[in-house]
C-alpha positions in Angstrom: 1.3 4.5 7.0 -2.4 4.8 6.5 -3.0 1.7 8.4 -0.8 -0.3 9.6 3.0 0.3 8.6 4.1 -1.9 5.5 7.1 -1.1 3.4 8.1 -3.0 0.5 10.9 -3.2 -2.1 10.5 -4.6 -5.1 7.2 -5.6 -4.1 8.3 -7.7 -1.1 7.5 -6.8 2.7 10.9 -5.6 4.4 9.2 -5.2 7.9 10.5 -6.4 10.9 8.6 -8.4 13.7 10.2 -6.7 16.8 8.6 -3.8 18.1 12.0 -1.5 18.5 13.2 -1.5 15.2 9.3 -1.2 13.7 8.8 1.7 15.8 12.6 3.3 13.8 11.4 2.3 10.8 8.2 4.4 11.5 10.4 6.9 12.1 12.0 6.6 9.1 8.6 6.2 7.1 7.3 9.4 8.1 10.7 11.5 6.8 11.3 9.5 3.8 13.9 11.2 1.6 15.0 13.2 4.0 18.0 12.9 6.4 16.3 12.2 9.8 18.7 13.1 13.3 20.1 10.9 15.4 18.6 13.4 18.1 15.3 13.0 17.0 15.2 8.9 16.8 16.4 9.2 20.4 14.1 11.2 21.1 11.2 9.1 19.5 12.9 6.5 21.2 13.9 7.0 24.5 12.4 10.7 25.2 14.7 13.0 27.5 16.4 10.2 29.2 18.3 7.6 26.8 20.3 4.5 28.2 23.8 5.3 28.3 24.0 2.4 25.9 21.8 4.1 23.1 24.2 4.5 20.3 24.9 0.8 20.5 21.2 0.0 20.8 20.6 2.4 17.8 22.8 0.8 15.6 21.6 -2.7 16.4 17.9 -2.0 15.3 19.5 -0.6 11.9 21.5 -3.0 11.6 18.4 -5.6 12.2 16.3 -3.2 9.5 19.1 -3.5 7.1 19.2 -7.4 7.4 15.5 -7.5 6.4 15.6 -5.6 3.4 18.6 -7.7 2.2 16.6 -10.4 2.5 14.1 -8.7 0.5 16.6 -7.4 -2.2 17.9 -10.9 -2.6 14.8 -12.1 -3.6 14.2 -9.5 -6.8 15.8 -10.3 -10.0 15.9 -6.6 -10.7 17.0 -5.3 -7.4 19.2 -7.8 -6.4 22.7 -5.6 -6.8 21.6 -3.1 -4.9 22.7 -2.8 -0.9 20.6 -2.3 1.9 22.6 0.7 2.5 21.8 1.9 -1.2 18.1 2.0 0.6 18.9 3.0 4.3 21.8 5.4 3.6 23.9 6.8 6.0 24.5 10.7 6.9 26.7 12.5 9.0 24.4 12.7 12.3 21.7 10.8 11.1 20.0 8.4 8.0 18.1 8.9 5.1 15.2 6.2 3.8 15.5 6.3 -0.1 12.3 5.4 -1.7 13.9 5.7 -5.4 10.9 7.8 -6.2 8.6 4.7 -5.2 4.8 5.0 -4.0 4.1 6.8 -0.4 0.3 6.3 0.9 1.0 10.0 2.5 2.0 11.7 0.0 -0.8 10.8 -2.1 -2.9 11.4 0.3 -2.0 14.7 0.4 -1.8 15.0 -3.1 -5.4 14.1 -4.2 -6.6 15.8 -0.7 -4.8 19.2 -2.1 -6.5 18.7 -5.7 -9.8 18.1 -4.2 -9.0 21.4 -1.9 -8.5 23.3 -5.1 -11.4 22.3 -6.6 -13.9 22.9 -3.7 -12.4 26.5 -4.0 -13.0 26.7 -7.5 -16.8 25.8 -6.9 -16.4 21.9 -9.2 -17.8 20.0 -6.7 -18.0 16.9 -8.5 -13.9 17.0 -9.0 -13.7 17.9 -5.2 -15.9 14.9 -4.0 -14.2 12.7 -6.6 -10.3 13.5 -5.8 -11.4 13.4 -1.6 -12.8 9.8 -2.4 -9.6 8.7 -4.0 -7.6 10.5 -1.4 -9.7 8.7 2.1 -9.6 5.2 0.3 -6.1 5.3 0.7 -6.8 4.6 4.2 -6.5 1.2 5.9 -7.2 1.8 9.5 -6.0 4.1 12.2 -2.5 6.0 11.2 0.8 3.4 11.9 -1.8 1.2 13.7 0.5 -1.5 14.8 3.1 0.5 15.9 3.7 1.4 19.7 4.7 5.1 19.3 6.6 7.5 20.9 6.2 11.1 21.6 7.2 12.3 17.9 4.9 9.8 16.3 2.3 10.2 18.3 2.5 14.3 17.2 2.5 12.4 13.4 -0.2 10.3 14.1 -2.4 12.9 15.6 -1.4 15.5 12.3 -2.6 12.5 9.7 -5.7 11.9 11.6 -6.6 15.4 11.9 -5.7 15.7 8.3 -8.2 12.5 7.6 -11.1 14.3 9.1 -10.3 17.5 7.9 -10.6 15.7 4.0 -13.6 13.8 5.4 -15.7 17.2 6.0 -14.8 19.0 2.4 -16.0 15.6 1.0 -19.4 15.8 2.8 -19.3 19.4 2.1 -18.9 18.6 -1.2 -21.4 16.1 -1.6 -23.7 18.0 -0.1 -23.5 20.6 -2.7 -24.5 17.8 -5.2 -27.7 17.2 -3.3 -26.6 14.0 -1.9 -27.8 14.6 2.0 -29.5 11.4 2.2 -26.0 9.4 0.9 -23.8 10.8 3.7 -26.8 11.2 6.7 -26.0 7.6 8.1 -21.6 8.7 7.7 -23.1 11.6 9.6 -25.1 10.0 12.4 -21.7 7.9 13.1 -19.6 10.9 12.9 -21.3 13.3 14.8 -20.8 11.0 18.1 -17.7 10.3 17.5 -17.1 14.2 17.7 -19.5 15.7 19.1 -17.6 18.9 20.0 -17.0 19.6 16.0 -19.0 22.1 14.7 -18.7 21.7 10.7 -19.8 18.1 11.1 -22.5 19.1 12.9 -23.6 21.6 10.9 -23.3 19.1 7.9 -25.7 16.7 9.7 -28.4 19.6 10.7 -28.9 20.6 6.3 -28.6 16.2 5.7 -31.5 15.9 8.3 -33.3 19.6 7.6 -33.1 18.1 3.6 -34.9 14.9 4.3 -37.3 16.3 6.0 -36.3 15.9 9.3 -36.3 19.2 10.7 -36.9 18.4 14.2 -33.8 16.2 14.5 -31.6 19.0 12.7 -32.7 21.1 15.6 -32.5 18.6 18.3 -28.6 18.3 17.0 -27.9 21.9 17.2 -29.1 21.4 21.1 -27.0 18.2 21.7 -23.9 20.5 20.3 -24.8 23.6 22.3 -25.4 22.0 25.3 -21.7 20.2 24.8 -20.0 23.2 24.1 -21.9 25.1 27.4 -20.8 21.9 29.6 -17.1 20.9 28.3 -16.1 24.7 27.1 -18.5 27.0 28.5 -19.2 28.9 25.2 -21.7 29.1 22.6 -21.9 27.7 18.9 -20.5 29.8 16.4 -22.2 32.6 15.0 -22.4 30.7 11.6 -24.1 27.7 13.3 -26.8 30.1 15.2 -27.6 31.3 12.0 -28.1 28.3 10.4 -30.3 26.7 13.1 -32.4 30.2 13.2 -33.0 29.8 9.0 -34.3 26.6 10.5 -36.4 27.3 13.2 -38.0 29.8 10.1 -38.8 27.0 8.2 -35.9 28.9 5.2 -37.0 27.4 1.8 -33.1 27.8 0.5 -32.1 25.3 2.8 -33.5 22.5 0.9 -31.8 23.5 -2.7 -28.5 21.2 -3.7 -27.4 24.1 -4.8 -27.0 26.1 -1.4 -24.0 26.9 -0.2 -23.2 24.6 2.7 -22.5 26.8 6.1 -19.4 26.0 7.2 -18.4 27.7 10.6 -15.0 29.8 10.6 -12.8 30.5 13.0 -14.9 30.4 16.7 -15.5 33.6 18.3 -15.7 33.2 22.0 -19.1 33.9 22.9 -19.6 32.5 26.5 -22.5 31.0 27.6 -24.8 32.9 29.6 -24.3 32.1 33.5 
């Protein structure tokens, strides 16, 4: 799901080429092992207003999901007696995608991104940056890429993406507290346009500059941010970024040690911008 969608059994690509039935089996990706509503696939599928015809519909792009992993099971020595139903099971009010404990990109994802979490907090910060490499390399491309989504996945796409960049700042965080602001400045440059409205990654990219010796484009990136902020929001950077761009401005001799403890905003109080 970290990319485009590809499910496999036995090692062989069960994916339809119609964009109905992909879009279920989406569906069924992002609640594997876990019974998923009839209600909610109609939802995903036809919002608030499904065809009269929908169970009918519904069961046609199963059935069409089911013929593709026979196909697949058929072609595995070792899998061979099982059904696709053994696979695609059905529930009373819904199915369940059995991944027989097999490999999900999400879930170890998550799982590295939680173990890097844990070490960040811990203060290893070569563990965090190593287990937050693993876990972003998992990546392919945007989340279910290829997919034409409905409103439910689009909620899913938009929590793995925020989830990416959330994992993507404790890594820079974290490489940052091993003195590696020149490695991640050019990740930064990229990053900070893409969202310029994100305070942590800015804040990353004023010590990466301040740290190479590039004070004067730390400071002119505190400006771009504030003046973003004031125009889009009408409030001010967080007190945490103010008080990193004012050790700045000072010329703060910390500020260039790998050993400093990277500011990184909390929640945003809501100081508005003067008038």
């Amino acid at each position: 799901m970290l990319g485009t969608l590809s499910l496999c059994e036995a090692g062989i690509s069960f994916m339809p080429t119609a964009a109905k039935p992909r879009q279920v089996l989406a569906m069924f990706a992002t609640h594997a092992d876990r019974v998923l509503p009839v209600a909610t696939l109609v939802k995903e599928l036809w919002g608030d207003t499904p065809p009269p015809s929908f169970q009918t519909t519904l069961q046609t792009y199963i059935a069409h999901i089911r013929s593709h992993l026979r196909a697949a099971l058929l072609q595995s020595d070792e899998h061979r007696h099982r059904s696709p139903k053994d696979v695609l099971v059905t529930h009373p009010g819904g199915y369940l995608l059995n991944t027989g404990g097999g490999s999900v990109d999400v879930r170890e994802f998550e799982r590295h991104t939680f173990a890097g979490y844990r070490a960040m907090d811990s203060g290893d910060h070569v563990v965090a940056s190593r287990k937050l490499r693993s876990a972003l390399a998992l990546w392919r491309g945007p989340a279910l890429a290829d997919i034409n989504a409905g409103p439910l996945l689009r909620l899913e796409i938009q929590r793995l993406e925020e989830a990416r960049l959330c994992a993507v700042e404790r890594r820079i965080e974290a490489d940052l507290h091993l003195g590696r602001h020149r490695e991640v400045l050019s990740e930064l440059t990229v990053l900070v346009r893409q969202h310029p409205e994100n305070e942590s990654l800015c804040g990353h990219f004023m010590i990466a500059l301040y740290r190479s010796g590039r004070c004067g484009n730390a400071l002119e990136a505190f400006q771009r941010l504030r003046g973003t902020l004031i125009r889009d929001l009408g409030i001010e950077p967080s007190a945490a970024l103010r008080e990193l761009h004012l050790a700045m401005l000072g010329g703060a001799s910390g500020l260039d040690l790998a050993g400093l403890r990277t500011m990184r905003p909390g929640p945003h109080r809501m100081t508005r911008a003067a008038s």
